[in-house]
N, CA, C, O and CB atoms as a CASP TS submission, in Angstrom:
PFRMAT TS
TARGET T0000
AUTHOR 0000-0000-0000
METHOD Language model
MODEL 1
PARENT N/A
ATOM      1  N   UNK     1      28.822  62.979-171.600  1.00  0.00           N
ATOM      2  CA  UNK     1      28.166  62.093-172.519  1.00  0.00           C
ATOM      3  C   UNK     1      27.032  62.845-173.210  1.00  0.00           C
ATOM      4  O   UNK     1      26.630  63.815-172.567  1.00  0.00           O
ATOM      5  CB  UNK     1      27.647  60.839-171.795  1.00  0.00           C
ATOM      6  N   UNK     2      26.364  62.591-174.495  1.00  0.00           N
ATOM      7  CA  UNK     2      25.418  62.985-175.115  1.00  0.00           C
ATOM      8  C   UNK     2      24.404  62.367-174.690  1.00  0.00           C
ATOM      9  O   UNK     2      24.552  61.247-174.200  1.00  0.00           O
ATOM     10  CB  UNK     2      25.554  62.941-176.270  1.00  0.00           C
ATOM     11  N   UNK     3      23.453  62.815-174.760  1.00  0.00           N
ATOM     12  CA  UNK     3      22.058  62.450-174.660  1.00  0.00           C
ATOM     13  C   UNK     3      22.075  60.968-174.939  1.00  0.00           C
ATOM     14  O   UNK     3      22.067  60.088-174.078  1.00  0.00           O
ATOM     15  CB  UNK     3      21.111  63.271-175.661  1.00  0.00           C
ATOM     16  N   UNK     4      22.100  60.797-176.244  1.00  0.00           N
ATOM     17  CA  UNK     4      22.038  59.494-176.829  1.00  0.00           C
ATOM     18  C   UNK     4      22.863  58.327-176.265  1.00  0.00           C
ATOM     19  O   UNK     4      22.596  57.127-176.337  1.00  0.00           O
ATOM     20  CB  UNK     4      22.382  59.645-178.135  1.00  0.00           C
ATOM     21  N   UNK     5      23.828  58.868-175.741  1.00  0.00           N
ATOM     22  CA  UNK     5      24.503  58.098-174.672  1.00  0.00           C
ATOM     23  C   UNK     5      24.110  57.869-174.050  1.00  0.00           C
ATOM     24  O   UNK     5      24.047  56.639-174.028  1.00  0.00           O
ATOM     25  CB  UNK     5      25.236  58.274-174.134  1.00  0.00           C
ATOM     26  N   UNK     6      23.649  58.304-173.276  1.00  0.00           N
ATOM     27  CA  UNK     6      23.381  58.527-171.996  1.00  0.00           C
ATOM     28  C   UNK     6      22.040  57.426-171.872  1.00  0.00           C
ATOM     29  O   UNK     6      21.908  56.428-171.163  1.00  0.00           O
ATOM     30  CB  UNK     6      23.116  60.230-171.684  1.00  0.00           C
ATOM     31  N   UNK     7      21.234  57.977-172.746  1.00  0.00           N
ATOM     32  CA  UNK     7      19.667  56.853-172.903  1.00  0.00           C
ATOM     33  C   UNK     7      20.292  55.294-173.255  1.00  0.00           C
ATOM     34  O   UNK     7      20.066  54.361-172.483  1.00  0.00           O
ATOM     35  CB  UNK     7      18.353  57.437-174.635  1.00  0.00           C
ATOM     36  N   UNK     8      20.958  55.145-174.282  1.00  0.00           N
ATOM     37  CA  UNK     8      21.504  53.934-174.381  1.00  0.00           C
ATOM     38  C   UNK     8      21.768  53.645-173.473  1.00  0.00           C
ATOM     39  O   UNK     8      21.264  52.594-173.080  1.00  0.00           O
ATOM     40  CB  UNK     8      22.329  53.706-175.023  1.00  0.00           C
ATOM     41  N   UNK     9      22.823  54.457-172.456  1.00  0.00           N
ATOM     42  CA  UNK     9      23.502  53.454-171.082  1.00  0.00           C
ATOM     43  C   UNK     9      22.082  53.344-170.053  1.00  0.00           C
ATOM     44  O   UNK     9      22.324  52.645-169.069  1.00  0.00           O
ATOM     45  CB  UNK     9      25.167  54.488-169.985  1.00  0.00           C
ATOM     46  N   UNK    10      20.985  53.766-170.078  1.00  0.00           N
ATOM     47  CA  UNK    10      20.446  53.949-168.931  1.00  0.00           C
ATOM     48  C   UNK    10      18.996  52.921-169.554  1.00  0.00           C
ATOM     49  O   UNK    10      18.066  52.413-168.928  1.00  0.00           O
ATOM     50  CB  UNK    10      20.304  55.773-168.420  1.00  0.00           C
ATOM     51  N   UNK    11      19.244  52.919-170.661  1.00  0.00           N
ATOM     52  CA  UNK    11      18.835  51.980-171.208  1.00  0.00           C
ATOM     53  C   UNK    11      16.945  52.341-171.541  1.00  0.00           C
ATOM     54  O   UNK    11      15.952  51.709-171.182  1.00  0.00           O
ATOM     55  CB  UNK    11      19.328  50.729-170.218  1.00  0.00           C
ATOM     56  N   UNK    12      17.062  53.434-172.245  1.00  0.00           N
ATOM     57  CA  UNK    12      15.893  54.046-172.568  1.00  0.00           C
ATOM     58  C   UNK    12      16.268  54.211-173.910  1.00  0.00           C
ATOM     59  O   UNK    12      17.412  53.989-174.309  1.00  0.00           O
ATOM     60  CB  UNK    12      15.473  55.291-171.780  1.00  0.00           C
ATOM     61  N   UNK    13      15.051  54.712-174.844  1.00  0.00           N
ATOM     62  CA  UNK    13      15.340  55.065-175.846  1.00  0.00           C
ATOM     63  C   UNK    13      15.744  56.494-176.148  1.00  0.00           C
ATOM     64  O   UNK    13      15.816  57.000-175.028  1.00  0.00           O
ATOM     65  CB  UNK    13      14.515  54.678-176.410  1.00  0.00           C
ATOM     66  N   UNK    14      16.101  57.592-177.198  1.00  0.00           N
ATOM     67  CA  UNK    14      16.367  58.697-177.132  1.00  0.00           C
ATOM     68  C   UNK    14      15.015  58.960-176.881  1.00  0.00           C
ATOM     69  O   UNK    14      15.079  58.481-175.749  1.00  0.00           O
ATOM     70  CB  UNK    14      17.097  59.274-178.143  1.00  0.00           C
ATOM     71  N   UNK    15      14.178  59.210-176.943  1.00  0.00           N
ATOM     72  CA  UNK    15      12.891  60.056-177.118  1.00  0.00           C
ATOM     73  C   UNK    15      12.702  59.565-175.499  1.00  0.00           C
ATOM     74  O   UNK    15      13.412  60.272-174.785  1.00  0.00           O
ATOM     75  CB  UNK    15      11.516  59.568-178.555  1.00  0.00           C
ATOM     76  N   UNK    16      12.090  58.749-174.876  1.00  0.00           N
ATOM     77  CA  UNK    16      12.359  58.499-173.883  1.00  0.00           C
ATOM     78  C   UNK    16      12.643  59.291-172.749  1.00  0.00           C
ATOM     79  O   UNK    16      11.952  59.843-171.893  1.00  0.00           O
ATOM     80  CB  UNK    16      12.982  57.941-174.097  1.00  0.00           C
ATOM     81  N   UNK    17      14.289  59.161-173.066  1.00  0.00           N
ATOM     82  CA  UNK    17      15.117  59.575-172.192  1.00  0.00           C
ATOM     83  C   UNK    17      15.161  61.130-172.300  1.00  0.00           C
ATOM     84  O   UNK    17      15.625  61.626-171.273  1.00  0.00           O
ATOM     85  CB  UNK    17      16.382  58.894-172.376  1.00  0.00           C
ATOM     86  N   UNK    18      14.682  62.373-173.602  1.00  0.00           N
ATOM     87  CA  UNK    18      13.839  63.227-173.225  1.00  0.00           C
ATOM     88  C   UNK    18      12.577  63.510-172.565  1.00  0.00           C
ATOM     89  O   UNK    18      12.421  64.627-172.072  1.00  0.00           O
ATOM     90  CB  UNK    18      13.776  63.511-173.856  1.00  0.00           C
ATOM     91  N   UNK    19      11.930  62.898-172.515  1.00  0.00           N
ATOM     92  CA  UNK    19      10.677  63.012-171.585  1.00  0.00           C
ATOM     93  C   UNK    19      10.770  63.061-170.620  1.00  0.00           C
ATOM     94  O   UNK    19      10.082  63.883-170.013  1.00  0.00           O
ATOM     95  CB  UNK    19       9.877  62.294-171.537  1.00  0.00           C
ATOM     96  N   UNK    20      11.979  61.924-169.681  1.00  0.00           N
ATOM     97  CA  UNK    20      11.789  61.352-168.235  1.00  0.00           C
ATOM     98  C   UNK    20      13.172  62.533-168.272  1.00  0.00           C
ATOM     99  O   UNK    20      13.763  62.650-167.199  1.00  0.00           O
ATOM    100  CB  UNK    20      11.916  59.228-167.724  1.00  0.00           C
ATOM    101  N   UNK    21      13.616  63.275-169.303  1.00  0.00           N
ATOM    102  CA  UNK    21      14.925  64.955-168.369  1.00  0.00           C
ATOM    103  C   UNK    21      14.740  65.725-167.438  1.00  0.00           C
ATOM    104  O   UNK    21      15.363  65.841-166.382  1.00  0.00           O
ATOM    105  CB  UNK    21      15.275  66.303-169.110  1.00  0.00           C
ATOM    106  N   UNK    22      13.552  66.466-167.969  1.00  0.00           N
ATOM    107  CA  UNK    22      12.605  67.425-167.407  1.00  0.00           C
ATOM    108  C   UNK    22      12.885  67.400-165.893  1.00  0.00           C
ATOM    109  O   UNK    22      13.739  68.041-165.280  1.00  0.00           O
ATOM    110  CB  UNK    22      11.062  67.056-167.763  1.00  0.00           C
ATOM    111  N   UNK    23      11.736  66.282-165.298  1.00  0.00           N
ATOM    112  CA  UNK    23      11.437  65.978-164.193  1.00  0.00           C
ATOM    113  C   UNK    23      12.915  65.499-163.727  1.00  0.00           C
ATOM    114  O   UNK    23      13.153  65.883-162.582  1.00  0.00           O
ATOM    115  CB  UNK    23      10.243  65.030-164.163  1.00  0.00           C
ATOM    116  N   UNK    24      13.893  64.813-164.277  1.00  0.00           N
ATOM    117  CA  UNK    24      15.446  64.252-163.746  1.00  0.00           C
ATOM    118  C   UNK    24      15.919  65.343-163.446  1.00  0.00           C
ATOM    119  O   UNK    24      16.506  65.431-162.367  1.00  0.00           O
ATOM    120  CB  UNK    24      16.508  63.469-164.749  1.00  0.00           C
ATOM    121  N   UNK    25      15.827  66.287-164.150  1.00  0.00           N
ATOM    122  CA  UNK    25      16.797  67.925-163.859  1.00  0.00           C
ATOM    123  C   UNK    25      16.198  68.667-162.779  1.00  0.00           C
ATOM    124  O   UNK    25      16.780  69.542-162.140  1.00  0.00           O
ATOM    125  CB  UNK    25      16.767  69.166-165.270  1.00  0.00           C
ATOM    126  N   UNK    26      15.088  68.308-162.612  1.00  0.00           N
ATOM    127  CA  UNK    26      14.554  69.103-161.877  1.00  0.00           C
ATOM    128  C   UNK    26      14.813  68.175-160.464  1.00  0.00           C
ATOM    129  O   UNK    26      14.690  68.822-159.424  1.00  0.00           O
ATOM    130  CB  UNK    26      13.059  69.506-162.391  1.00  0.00           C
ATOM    131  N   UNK    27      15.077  67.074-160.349  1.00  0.00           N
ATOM    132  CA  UNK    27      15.313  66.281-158.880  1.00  0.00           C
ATOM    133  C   UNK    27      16.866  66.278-158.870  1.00  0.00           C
ATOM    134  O   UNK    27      17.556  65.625-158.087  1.00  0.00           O
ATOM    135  CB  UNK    27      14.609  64.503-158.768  1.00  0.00           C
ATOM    136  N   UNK    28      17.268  67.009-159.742  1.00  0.00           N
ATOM    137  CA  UNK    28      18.951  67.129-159.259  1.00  0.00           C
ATOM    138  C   UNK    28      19.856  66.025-160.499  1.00  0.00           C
ATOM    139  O   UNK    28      21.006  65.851-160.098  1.00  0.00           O
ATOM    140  CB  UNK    28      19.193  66.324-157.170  1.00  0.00           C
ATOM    141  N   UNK    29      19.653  65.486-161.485  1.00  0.00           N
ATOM    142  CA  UNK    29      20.422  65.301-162.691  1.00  0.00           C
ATOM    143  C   UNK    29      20.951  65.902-163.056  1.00  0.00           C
ATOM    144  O   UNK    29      20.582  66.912-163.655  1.00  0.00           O
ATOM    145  CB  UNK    29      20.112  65.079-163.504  1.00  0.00           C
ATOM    146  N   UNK    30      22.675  65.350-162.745  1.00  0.00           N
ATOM    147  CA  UNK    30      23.552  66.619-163.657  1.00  0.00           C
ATOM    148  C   UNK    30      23.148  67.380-164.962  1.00  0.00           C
ATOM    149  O   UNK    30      22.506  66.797-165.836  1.00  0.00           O
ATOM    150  CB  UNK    30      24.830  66.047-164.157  1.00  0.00           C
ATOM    151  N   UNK    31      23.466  68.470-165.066  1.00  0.00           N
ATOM    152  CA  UNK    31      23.001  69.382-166.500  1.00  0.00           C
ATOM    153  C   UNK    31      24.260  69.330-167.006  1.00  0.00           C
ATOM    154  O   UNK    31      25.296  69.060-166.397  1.00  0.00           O
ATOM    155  CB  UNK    31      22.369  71.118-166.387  1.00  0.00           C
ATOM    156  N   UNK    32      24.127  69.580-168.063  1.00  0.00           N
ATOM    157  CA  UNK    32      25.128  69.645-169.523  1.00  0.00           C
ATOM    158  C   UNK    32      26.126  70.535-168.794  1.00  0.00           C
ATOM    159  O   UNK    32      25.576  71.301-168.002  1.00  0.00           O
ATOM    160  CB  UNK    32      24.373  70.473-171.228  1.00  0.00           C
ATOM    161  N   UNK    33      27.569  70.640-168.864  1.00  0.00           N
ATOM    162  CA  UNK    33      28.468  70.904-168.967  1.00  0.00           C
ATOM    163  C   UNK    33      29.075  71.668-170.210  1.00  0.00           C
ATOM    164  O   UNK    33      29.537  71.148-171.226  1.00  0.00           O
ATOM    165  CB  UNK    33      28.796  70.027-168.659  1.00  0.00           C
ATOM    166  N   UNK    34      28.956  73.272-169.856  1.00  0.00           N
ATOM    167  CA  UNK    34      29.617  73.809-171.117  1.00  0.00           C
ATOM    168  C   UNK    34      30.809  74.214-171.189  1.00  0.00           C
ATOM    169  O   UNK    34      31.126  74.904-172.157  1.00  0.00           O
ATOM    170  CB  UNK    34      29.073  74.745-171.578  1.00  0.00           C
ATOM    171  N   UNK    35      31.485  73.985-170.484  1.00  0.00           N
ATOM    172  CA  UNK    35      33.247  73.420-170.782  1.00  0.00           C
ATOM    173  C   UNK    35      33.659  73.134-171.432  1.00  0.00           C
ATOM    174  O   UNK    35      34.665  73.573-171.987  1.00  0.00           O
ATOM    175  CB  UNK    35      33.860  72.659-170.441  1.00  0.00           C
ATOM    176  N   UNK    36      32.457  71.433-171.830  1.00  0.00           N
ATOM    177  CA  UNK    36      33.233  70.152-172.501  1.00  0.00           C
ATOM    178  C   UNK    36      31.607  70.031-173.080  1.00  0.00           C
ATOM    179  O   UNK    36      30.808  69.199-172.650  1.00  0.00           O
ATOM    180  CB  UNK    36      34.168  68.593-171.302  1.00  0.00           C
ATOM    181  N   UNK    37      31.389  70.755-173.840  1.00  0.00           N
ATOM    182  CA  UNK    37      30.668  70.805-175.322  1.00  0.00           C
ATOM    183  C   UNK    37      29.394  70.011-174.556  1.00  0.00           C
ATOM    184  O   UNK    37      28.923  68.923-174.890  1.00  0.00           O
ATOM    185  CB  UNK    37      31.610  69.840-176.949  1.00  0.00           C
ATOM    186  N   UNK    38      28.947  70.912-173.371  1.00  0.00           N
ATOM    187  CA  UNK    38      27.699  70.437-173.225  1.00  0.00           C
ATOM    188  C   UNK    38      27.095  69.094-172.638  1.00  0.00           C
ATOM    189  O   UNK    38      25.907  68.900-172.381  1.00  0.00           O
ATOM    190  CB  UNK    38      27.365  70.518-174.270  1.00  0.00           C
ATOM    191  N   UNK    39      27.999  68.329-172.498  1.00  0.00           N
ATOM    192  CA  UNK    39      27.715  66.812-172.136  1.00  0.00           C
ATOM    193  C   UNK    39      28.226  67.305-170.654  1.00  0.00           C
ATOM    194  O   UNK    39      28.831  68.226-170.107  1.00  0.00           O
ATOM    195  CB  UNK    39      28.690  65.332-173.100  1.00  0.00           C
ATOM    196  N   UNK    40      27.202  65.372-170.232  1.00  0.00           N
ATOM    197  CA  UNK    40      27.192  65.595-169.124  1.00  0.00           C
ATOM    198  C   UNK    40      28.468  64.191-168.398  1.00  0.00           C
ATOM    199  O   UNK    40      29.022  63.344-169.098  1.00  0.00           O
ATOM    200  CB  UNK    40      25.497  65.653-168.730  1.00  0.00           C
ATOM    201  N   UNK    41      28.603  64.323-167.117  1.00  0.00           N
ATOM    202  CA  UNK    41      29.784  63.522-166.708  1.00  0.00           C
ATOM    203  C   UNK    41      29.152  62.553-166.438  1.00  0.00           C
ATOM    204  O   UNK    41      28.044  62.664-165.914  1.00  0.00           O
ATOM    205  CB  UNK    41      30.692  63.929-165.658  1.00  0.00           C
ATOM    206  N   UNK    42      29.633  61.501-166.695  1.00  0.00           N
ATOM    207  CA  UNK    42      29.159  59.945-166.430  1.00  0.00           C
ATOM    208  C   UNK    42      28.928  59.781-164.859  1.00  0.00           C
ATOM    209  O   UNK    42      27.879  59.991-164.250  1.00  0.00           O
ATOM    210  CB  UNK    42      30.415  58.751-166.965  1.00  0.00           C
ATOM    211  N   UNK    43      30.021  59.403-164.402  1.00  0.00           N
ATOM    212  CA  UNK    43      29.810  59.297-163.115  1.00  0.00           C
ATOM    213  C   UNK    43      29.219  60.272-162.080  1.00  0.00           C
ATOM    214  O   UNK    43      29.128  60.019-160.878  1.00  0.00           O
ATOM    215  CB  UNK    43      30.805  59.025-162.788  1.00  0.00           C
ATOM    216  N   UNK    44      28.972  60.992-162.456  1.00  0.00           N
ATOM    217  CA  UNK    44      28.033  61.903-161.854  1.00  0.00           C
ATOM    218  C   UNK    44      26.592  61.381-161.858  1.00  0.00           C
ATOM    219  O   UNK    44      25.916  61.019-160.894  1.00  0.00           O
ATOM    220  CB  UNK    44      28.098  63.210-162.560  1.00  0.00           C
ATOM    221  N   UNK    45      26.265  61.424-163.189  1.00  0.00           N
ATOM    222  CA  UNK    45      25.143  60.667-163.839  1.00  0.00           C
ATOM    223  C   UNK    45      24.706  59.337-163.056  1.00  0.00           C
ATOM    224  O   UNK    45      23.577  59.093-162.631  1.00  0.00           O
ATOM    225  CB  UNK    45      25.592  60.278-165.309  1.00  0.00           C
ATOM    226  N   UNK    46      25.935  58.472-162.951  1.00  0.00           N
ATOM    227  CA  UNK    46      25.863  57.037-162.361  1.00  0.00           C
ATOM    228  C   UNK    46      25.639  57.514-160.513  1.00  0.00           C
ATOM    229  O   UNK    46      24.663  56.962-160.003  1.00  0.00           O
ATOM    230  CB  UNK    46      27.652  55.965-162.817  1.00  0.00           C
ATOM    231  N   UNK    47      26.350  58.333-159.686  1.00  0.00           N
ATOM    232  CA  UNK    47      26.242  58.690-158.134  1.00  0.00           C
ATOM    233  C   UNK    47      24.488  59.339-157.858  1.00  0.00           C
ATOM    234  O   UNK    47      23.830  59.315-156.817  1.00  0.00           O
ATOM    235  CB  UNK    47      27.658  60.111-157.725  1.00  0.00           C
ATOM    236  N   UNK    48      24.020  60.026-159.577  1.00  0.00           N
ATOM    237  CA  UNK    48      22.649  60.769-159.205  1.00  0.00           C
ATOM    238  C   UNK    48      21.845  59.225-159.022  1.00  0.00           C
ATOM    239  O   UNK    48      21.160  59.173-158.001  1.00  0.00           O
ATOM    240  CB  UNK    48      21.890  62.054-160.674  1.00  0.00           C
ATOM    241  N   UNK    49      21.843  58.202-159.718  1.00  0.00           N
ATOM    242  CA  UNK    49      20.877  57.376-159.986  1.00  0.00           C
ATOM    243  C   UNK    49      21.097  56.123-158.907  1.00  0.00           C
ATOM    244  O   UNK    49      20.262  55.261-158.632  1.00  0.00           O
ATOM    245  CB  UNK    49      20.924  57.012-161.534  1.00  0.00           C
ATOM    246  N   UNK    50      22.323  56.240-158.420  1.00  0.00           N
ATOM    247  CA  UNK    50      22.726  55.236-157.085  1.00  0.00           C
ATOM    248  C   UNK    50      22.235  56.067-156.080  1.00  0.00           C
ATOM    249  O   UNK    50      21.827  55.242-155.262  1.00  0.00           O
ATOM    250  CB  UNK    50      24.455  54.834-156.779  1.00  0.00           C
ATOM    251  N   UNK    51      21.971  57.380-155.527  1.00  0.00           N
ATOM    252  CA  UNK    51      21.050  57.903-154.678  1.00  0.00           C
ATOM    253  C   UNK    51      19.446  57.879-154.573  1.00  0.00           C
ATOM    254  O   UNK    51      18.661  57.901-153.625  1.00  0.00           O
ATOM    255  CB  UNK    51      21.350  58.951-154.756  1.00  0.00           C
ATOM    256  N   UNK    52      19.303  57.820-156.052  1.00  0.00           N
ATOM    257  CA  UNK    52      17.741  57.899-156.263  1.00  0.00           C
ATOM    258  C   UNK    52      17.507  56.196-155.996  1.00  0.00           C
ATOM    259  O   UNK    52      16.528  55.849-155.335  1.00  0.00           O
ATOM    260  CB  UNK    52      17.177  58.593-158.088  1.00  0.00           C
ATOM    261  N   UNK    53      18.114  55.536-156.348  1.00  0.00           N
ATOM    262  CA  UNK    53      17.493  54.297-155.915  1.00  0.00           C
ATOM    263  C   UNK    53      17.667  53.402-154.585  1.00  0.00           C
ATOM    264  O   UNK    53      17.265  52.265-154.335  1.00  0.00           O
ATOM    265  CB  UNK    53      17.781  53.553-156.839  1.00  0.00           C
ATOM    266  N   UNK    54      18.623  54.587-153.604  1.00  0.00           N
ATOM    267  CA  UNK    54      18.948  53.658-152.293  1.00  0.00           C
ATOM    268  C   UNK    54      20.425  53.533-152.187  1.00  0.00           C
ATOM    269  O   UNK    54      21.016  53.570-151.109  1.00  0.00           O
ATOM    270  CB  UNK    54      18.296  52.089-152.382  1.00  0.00           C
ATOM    271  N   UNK    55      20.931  53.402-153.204  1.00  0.00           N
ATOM    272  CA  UNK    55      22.525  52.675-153.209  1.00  0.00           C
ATOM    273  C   UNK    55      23.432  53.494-152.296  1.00  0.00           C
ATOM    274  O   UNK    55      24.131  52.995-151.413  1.00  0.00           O
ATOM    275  CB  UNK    55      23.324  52.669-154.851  1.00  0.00           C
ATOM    276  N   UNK    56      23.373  54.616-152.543  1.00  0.00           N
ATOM    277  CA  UNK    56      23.929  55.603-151.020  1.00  0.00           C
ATOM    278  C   UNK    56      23.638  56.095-149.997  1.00  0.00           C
ATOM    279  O   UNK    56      23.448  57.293-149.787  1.00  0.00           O
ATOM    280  CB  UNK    56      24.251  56.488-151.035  1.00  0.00           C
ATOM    281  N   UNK    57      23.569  55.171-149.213  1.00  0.00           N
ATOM    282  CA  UNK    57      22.923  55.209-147.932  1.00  0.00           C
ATOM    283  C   UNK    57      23.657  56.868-147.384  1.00  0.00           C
ATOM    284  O   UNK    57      23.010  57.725-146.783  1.00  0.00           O
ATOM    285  CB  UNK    57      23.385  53.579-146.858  1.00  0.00           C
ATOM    286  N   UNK    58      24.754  56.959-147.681  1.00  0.00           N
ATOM    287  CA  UNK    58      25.519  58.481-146.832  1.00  0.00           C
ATOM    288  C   UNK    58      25.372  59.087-147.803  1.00  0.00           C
ATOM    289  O   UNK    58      26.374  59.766-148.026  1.00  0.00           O
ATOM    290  CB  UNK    58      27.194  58.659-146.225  1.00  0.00           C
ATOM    291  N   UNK    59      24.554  59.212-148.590  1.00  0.00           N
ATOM    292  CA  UNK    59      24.295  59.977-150.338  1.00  0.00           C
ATOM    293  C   UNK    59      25.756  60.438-150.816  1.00  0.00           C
ATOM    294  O   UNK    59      25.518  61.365-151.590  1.00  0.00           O
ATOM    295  CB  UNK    59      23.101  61.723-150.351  1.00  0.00           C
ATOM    296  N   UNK    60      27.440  60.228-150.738  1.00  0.00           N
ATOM    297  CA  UNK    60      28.548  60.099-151.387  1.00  0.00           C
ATOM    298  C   UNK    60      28.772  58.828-151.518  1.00  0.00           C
ATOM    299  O   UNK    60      29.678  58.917-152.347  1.00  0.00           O
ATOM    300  CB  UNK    60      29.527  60.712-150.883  1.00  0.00           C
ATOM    301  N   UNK    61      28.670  57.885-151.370  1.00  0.00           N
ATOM    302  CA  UNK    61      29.090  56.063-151.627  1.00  0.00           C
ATOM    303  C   UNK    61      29.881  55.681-150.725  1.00  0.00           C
ATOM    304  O   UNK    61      30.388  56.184-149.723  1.00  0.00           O
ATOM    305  CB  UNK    61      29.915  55.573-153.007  1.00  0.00           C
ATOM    306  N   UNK    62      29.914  54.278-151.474  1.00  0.00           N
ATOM    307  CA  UNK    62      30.717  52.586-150.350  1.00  0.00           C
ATOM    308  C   UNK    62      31.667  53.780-149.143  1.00  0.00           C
ATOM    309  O   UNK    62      31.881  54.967-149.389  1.00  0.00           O
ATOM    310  CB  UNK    62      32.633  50.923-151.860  1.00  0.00           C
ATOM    311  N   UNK    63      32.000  53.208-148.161  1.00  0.00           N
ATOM    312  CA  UNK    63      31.966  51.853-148.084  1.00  0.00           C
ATOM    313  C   UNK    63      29.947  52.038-147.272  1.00  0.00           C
ATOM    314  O   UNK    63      29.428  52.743-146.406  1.00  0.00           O
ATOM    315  CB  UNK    63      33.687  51.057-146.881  1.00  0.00           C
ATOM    316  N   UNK    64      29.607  51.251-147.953  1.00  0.00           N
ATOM    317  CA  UNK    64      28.048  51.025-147.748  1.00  0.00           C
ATOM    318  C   UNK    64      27.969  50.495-146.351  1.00  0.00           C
ATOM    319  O   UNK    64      29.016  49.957-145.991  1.00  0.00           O
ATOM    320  CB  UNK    64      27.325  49.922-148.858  1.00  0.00           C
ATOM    321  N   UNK    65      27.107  50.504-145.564  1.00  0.00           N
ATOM    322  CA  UNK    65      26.624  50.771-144.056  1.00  0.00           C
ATOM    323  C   UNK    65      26.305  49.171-143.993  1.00  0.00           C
ATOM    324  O   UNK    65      25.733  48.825-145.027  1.00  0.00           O
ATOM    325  CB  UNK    65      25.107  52.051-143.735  1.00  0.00           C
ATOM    326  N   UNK    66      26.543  47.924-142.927  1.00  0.00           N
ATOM    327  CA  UNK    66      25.767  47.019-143.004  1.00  0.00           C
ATOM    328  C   UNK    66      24.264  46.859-142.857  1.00  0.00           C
ATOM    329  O   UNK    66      23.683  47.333-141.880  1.00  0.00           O
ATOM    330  CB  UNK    66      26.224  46.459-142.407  1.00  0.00           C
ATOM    331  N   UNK    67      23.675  46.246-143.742  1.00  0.00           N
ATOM    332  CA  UNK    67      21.929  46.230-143.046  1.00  0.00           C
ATOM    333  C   UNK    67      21.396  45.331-142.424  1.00  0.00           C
ATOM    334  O   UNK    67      20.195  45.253-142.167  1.00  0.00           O
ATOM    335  CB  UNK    67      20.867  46.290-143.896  1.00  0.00           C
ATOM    336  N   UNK    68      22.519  44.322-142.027  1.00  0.00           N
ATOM    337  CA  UNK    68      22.122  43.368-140.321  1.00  0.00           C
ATOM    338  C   UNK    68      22.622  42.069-140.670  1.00  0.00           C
ATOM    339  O   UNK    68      23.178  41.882-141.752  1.00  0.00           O
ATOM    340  CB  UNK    68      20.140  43.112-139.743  1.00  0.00           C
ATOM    341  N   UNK    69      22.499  41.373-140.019  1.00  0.00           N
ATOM    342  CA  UNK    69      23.415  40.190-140.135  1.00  0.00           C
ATOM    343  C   UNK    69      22.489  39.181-141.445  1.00  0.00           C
ATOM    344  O   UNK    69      21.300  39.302-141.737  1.00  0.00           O
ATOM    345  CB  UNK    69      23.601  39.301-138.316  1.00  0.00           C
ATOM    346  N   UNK    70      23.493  38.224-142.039  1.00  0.00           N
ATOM    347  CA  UNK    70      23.238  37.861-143.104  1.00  0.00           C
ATOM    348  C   UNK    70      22.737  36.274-142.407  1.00  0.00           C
ATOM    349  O   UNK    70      23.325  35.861-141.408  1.00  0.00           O
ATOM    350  CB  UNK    70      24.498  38.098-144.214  1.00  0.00           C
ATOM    351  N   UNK    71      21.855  35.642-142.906  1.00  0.00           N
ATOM    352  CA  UNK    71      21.898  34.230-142.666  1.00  0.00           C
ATOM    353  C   UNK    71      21.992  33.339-143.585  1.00  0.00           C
ATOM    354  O   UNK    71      21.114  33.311-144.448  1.00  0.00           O
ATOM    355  CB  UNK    71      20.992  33.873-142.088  1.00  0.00           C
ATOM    356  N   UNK    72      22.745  32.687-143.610  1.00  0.00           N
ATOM    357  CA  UNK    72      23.248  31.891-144.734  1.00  0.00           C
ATOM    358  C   UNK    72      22.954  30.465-143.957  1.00  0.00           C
ATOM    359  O   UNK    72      22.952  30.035-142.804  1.00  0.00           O
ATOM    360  CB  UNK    72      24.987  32.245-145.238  1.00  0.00           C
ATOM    361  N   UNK    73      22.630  29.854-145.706  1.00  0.00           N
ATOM    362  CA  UNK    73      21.811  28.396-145.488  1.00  0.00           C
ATOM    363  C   UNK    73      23.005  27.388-145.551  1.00  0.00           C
ATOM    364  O   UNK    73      24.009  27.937-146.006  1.00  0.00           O
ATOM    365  CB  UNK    73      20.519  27.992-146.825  1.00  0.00           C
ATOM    366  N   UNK    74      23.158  26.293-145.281  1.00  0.00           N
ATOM    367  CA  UNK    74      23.974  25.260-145.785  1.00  0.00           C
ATOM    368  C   UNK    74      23.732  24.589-147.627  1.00  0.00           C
ATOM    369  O   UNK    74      24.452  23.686-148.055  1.00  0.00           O
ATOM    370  CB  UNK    74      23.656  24.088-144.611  1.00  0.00           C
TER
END
């Protein structure tokens, strides 16, 4: 994906979503891919930002770990 993609999906603006790269590349945000004209892979993109926020508890994904029993109301 391009940049501009990428901020749209992540829901920053372009300028933005240069500022907060820097520091992303440097905590492990996929880098551009020069294979395939420099862009970067989505889902890669999507597994970096489900780690940074918790979502992979085994930092590769589901099936997600239980975190204790649920109590449900009537």
């Amino acid at each position: 994906m391009t940049e501009g993609e990428l901020a749209e999906r992540i829901g920053l603006t372009l300028d933005q979503f240069k500022i907060a790269l820097p520091g992303a590349t440097k905590a492990g945000f996929p880098v551009p891919d020069e294979l395939f004209a420099n862009r970067r892979y989505w889902p890669a993109c999507v597994a970096w930002l489900d780690r940074r926020y918790g979502l992979r508890p085994d930092g590769a994904g589901g099936p997600y770990e239980p975190d204790g029993e649920e109590h449900w109301r009537d």
